[in-house]
Structures are given as C-alpha cells and as structure tokens.
N, C-alpha and C positions, 0 to 999 in steps of 0.2 A: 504494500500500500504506500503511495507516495505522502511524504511527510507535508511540512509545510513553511514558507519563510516569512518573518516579519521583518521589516526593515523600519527598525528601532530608531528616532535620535534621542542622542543622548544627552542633548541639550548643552550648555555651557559652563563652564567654573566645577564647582562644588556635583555631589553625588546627587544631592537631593534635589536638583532642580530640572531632573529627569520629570517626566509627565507620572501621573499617578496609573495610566495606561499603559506605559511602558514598562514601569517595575513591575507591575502586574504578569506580564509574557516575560520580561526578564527571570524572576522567582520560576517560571516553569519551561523554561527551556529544555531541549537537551543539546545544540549543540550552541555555544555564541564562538561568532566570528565577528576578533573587535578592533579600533583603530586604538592603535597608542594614543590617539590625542585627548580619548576619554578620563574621566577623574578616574585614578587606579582602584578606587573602592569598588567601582561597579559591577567588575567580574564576580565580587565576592557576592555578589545576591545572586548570583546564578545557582541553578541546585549543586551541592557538593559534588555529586558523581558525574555533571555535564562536562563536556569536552570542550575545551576552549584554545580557541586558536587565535593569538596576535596577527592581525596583518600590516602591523606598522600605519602608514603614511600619516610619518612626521617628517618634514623639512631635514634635509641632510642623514635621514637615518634609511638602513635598510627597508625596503617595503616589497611588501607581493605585488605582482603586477595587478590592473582590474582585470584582464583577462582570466588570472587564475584564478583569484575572489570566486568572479563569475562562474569559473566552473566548481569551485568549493561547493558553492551556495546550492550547484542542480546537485551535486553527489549527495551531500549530506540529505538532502530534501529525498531524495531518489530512494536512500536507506531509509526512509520512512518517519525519518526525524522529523521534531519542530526546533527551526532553525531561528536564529534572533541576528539580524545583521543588526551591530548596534554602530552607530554612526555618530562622530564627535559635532555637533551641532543639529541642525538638520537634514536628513535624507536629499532634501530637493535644494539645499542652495551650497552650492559649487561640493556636493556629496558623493555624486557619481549615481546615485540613486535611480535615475532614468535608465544607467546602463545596466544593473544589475536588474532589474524590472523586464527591462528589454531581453534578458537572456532566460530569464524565467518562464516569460508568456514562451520562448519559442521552445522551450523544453514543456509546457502545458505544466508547470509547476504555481498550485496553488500559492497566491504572497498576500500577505495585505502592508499596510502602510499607517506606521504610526509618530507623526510629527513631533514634533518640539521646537522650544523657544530658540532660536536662531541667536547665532554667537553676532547678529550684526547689527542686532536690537539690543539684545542683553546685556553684552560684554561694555560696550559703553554705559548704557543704562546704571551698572553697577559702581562705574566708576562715575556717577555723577552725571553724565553727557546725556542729554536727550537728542535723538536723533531730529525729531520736529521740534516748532515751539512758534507757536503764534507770531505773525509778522515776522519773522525773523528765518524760517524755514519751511514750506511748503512742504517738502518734498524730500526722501533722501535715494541716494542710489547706492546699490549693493556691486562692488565691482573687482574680481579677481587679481589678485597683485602678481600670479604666478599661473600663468604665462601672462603678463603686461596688456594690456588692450592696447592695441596702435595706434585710437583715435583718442589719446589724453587729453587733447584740445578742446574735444567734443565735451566732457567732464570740465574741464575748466571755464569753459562760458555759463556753468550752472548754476542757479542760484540756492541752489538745494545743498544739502548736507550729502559729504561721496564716503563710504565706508568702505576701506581696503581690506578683504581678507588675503591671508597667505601673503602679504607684502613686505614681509619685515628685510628678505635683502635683497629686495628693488624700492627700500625705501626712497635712494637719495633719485632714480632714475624716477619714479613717480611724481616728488617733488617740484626736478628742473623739468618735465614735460608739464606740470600742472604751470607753472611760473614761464614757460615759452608758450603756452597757447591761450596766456593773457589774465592768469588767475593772479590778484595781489602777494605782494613779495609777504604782506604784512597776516594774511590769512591764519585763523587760529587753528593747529593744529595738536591733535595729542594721540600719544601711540600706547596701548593699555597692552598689559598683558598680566593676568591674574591679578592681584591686587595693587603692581606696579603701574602707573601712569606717570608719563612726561607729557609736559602741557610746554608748547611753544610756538611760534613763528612758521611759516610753510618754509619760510627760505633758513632759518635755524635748526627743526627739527631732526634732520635727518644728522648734524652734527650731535645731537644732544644722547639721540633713541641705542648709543653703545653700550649701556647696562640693559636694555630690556633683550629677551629672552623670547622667540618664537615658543607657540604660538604667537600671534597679536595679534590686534585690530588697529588700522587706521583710521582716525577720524578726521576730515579737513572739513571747514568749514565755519560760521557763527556762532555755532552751536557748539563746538568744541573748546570753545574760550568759558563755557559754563563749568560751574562744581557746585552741582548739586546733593556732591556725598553727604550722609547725616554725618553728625559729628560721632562715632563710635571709638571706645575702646577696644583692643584684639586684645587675643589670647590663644597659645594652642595648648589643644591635650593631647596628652599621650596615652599610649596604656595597650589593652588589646583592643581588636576589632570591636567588640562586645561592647569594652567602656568607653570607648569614644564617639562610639555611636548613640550611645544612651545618654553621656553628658551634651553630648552637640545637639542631640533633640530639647536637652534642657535649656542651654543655655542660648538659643538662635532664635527664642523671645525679648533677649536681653540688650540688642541693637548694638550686637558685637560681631567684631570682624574675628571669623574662629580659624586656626591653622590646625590640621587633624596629624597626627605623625603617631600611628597607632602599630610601632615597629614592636611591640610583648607578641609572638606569636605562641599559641597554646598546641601544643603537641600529644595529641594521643595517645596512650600504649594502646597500641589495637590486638599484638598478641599478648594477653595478659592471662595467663590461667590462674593466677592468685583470685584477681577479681572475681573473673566468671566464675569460680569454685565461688568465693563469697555469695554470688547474688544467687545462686540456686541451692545454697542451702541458709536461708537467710531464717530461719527458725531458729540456728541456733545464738542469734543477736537479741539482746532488746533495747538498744540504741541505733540509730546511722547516725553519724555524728560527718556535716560538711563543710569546709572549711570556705569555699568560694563557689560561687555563683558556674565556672568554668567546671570545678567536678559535676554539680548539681546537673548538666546538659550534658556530662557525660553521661552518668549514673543512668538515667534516663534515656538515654540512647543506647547504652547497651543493653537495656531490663527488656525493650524492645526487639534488638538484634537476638538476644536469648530466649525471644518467648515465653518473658515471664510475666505473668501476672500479675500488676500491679495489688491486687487483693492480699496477694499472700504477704505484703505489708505490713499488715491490721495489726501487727502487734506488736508493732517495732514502733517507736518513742524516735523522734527528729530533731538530732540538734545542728542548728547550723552559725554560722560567724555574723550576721548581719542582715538588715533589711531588704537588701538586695536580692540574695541568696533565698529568704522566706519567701519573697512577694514570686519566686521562680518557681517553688515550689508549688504556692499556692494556687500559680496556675496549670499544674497539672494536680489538682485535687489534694493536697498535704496542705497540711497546716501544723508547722513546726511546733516543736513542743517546750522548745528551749531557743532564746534567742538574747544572749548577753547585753546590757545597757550599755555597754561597751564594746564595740564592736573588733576585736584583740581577742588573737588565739590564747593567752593565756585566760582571760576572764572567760573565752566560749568552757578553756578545760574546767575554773572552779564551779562555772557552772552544772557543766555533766556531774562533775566528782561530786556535786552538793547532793544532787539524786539520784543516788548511789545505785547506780545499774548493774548487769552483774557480766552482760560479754557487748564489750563495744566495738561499729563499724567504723574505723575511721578512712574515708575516702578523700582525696587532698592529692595536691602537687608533691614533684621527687622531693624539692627543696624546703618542704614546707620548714614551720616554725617550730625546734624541740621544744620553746614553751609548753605545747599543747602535751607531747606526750611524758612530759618529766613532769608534771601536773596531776597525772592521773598513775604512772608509777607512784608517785609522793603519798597518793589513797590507797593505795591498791587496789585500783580499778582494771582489770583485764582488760584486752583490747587489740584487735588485729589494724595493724597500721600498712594496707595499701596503697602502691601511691599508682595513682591512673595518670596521670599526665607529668610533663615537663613545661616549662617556659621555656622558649627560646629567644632571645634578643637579636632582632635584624637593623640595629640602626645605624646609618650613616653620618658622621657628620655634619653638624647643621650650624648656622647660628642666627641665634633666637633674638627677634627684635621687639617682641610683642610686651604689651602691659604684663601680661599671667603668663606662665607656663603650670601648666596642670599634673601629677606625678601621682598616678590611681593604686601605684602598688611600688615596694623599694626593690625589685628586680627593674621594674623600670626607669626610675632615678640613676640604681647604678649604671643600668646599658648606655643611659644619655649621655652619663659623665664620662664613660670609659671609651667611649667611641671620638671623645676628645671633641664635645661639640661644647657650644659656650654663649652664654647668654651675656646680651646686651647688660650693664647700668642700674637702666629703668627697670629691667623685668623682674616683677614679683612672682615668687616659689611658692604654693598651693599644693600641699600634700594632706593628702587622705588621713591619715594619723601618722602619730610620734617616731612608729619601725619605720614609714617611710621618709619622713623628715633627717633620720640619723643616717639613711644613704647615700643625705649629700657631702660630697666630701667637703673637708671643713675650711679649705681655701676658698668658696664660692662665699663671697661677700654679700651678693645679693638679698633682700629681707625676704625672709620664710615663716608661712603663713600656716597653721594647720588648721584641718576642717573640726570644729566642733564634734559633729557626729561623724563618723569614719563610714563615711558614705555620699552618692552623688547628690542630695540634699544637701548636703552640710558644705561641700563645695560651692553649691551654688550659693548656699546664705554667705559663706566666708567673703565673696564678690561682692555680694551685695552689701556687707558688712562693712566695706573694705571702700565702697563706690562711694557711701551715707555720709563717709568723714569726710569727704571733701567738698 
C-alpha cells in the first residue's frame, strides 16, 4: 500500500513557532526528511523509532541534490510510509516545494500540504521590522539573494519594502545594484539573523553585516529604520530535552528572549536484567522509591515493553524526589505516597526511612546521590538500588551573554563549566537547589541565585523575584 507525504514548514527561529498542524503529523511520522536550516529541537518530536534523514541545504554546507530529495520522498512513500518533508520556512516560498509536489503527482503519490509562517514576514517581525506600515509602505517584495535576480533596478524604483532571502554573500552585490539602479545611498537597511540585527545605511550595511551569521534576512527599505522590539530580558536554560522544554513553556509568558542549550542527554540501559527481574517480580517491594522525573518515563516504558500490568502495583507505596516527578506520575494514575518538603535526595531518604518499609525499589541514575542510600543503610532499611539510566553531557562551548542562565540539575552546571564555556559580567546563575549551586566552580564570580522550591516553579518565582527589585 502506498504510504503518504506531507510537506511540512517549519516555520522560522525557535521550535515552537511551527503551526499546531504541523507538530501534529510531525509526532506521527514514520519517516522525516529534514533541512538543516530547521530549529534542531524539531526532529526530536518525531516518534523515537522514525527514520530521519538530514538533507542539509545550508549555504556553504554539504547538501543532497533536489533531485535525490525527490526521489527519497516516492521511495519512502512507495514502502508505504507517512513521510513528513519538513521545510525551514515555508514549502512554497523559495522551498522547492512545487518541485517535490511535481515529482509526487507523476509517481500518483498521495501528499498534502501544510504551511507556515514565512521567515520573510517573521524573521523581521521578530526583530522589530514591520514589513508594511501605513503611508510609509504599501507593499513589500519577497526576493531570492541566491541566484541574484538581474533586474535589481526593477527592485530599486520600488517604493515598497524588498526582503532578501538566502542573500547574506551577495550582500555587498545586492546593495551596489540597488544604489546603481537609482535607490538612495541613505536607504535604511538591516540584516537579522536569529536574535542578531545590524540596522544601517544601504550604502554602509554591507560593511557593517561581518558578524552576522547565514541564515539571514535582508531588509531595505523605510520600514527597516523601525525597532519595534519590546523591551525584554533573555535568558537561557539548560538541562535535558524534558526540562527545557517545560521551563521554556513556563517562562515564554514572561516577555523574555529565551536561549535553549539543552546538551544533559538521558541515556537508557535498555539491556538491563536487574530491572526487568525487579519489575516482574515487584511483590516482593513495598516501596518504589524515584529519584527524577527521567527514571519515572523510564519505569513506565518498560512496565509497558514487559507487559506488565500496571495493577499489580496496588500495593507498593511511591516515593518520589519532587513535584515534578508526582505530577508525572499522577498522570498515569499514581499518586505518590511520599513526597519531601524538600525537594533533596537526602530529605526524599529520611523521609522513606520515617515509614519504615520493609524491601525498597530504588530506581534513579548511574550517578545518583549516596545521600539517598547511606540514609537508609543508617535505618536499616533494605533496598535494591538499580540504576536505569546514565547522563551524558554533549556541550560545546558557548559564551553566554544573556541576563539568567538557568542550571536544572549539577551534572549540568559541571558539563557547562568543563567544556570551558563562560559567561558574560551581567549574567545571573539560577540553580534549582544548593547540590546544584556547589557545581559551580568557585572562580565564577558571577551572583548565584537559588530557587526556593527545587523545582520549575521556584525558578520561575526566583525571576520574578529577582525582576520586582528593580
């Protein structure tokens, strides 16, 4: 049976400003075929077991041709799949999308077509630029930087707003064709690329635009001498996928520019016969006791993978480290039975050891915290201490210019610091509680802030705490 293809955009900037129709076929994919120019988050909403294939086209980087695309698109469709062509902007403007469409109808391959906000409206938009604006713009035009149109003169008698994509190195030949076919030397120009904008002169700009960074947008015209940005504070968070995704829904009511750098990756034991022995003979427990939110979605996915029965539960007592962890629970039907005022492996252990259980599960990372088990040694509380996952730290080098930097866990504090990345001055340190505060090494001068409750509430109030004094 012939599968079927969507040709996705992915809209501009950030993950979320994908359409709510598009993550939708996104989450159920089975194959995506994607441009490098997308936010890197986006693959990750694909199902875990889907196939995913880069096809590049970024400026100066390796890329597939369209023609291969094109024939990706009938193969996988052919094997019966539902394919997601997901595309950095929109499908239909300068996307190739008509060609890939074109190849589909002649192979009789069902497709549909799901738009998105256009990086030629947005990308400025974001950066303050209104594309129109009463008396001052009619009109604007959408026009490819790479390959050059040959009639820039035509473009230069407009009194419309011209938005260059893909122009960033034929900035300075776009400029002197706009200034030879009669457009003002003094025209306001600005060239954006993610949160970066230079704002200057037509006949200056192309001098100034050697820090910005392809992708970009060009904008010449009236309209680009405007800054309409709100006045926001930034901030990035780190952590896993999981928590930076949860605080960036938090915090992206708060009229803040957020940076995501979510390099904690959680790694699975997938051959674990400790576990699985634990969870099929779980009769002989009467505690699970979990340490983070990450075991909590393993746990759960393997009681599944094992085919066990959630029922055979019933009589096993749940303790877990924090609010997070319970409200995860809670929504697959538990409701913790122990959850410390404190959100600290130590206070999760005095709490078990206060009621006094007689064989405990402990489920939790390689590295966890001995707190937890020289706490219940100290009782003599029994207790089988398996570890399901690992942390791994993927981060690069970075340096940080933003108000906050955000630190969910002190594996991730240390990865930041040890990868030798470095914060601006200004930037205020927000950690989740005290273990992770002590990870920063103690030559970082910078003020560090910690969250009240040891969780993404308490983060957010720490901001907003933090915002009130001034």
């Amino acid at each position: 049976m012939t599968g079927k293809v969507y040709l996705v955009g992915a809209g501009c900037g950030e993950y979320d400003l994908i359409t709510l129709r598009g993550m939708n076929i996104l989450k159920r994919c089975e194959v995506l075929i994607y441009d490098s120019l997308i936010d890197e988050n986006l693959p990750d909403f694909a199902p875990q077991d889907s196939e995913k294939i880069c096809v590049g086209k970024r400026s100066g980087h390796h890329s597939e041709t369209q023609e291969n695309i094109n024939k990706m698109l009938v193969e996988k469709a052919l094997e019966g799949k539902i394919v997601v062509r997901l595309k950095g902007g929109d499908p239909f403007v300068f996307g190739r999308g008509g060609e890939e469409i074109a190849e589909l109808k002649k192979n009789n391959i069902p497709y549909d077509i799901i738009p998105a906000v256009s990086s030629c409206i947005a990308i400025p938009e974001l950066a303050g630029i209104p594309v129109t604006h009463r008396k001052i713009s009619r009109s604007f035009h959408v026009i490819t930087g790479h390959p050059l149109p040959e009639n820039l003169e035509y473009y230069a008698e407009s009194d419309g707003t011209l938005v260059f994509l893909m122009g960033l190195n034929n900035i300075r030949r776009i400029t002197e064709g706009l200034i030879s076919g009669g457009m003002r030397k003094d025209m306001p120009c600005a060239v954006i690329s993610g949160n970066h904008r230079i704002t200057d002169t037509l006949e200056n700009i192309s001098d100034k635009s050697g820090s910005i960074k392809a992708p970009a947008v060009i904008v010449i015209g009236e309209t680009a001498g405007f800054d309409f940005m709100p006045d926001k504070k930034s901030i990035t968070i780190t952590g896993t996928k999981r928590f930076t995704e949860k605080l960036y829904s938090e915090l992206i009511g708060l009229n803040m520019n957020i940076k995501i750098l979510d390099y904690v990756k959680i790694h699975e034991y997938k051959n674990n016969p400790d576990f699985d022995n634990a969870l099929k003979n779980t009769d002989k427990y009467d505690m699970l006791v979990l340490t983070s939110i990450n075991g909590a979605e393993i746990f759960f996915s393997r009681l599944k993978k094992l085919g066990i029965d959630i029922r055979r539960l019933a009589n096993i007592k749940f303790a877990v480290i924090g609010k997070n962890t319970a409200d995860f629970l809670e929504e697959h039907g538990i409701y913790p039975d122990i959850i410390p005022e404190i959100y600290t492996s130590s206070e999760l252990a005095k709490a078990v050891a206060k009621s006094n259980p007689d064989n405990v599960l402990i489920l939790r990372a390689e590295k966890g915290s001995e707190a937890l088990t020289d706490i219940l040694d100290k009782n003599n509380i029994c207790y089988d201490d398996i570890k399901i996952y690992d942390i791994g730290i993927h981060a690069d080098k970075s340096y940080i210019d933003t108000d906050y930097i955000v630190f969910g866990s002190s594996s991730g504090a240390k990865g930041f610091f040890d990868s030798h990345s470095k914060l601006s001055d200004k930037t205020k340190i927000i950690c989740i509680g005290e273990v992770t505060a002590k990870a920063i090494p103690d030559n970082i001068p910078n003020n560090i802030l910690i969250a009240e409750t040891h969780d993404i509430q308490g983060i957010v109030n720490t901001i907003l705490m933090e915002e009130d004094k001034k």
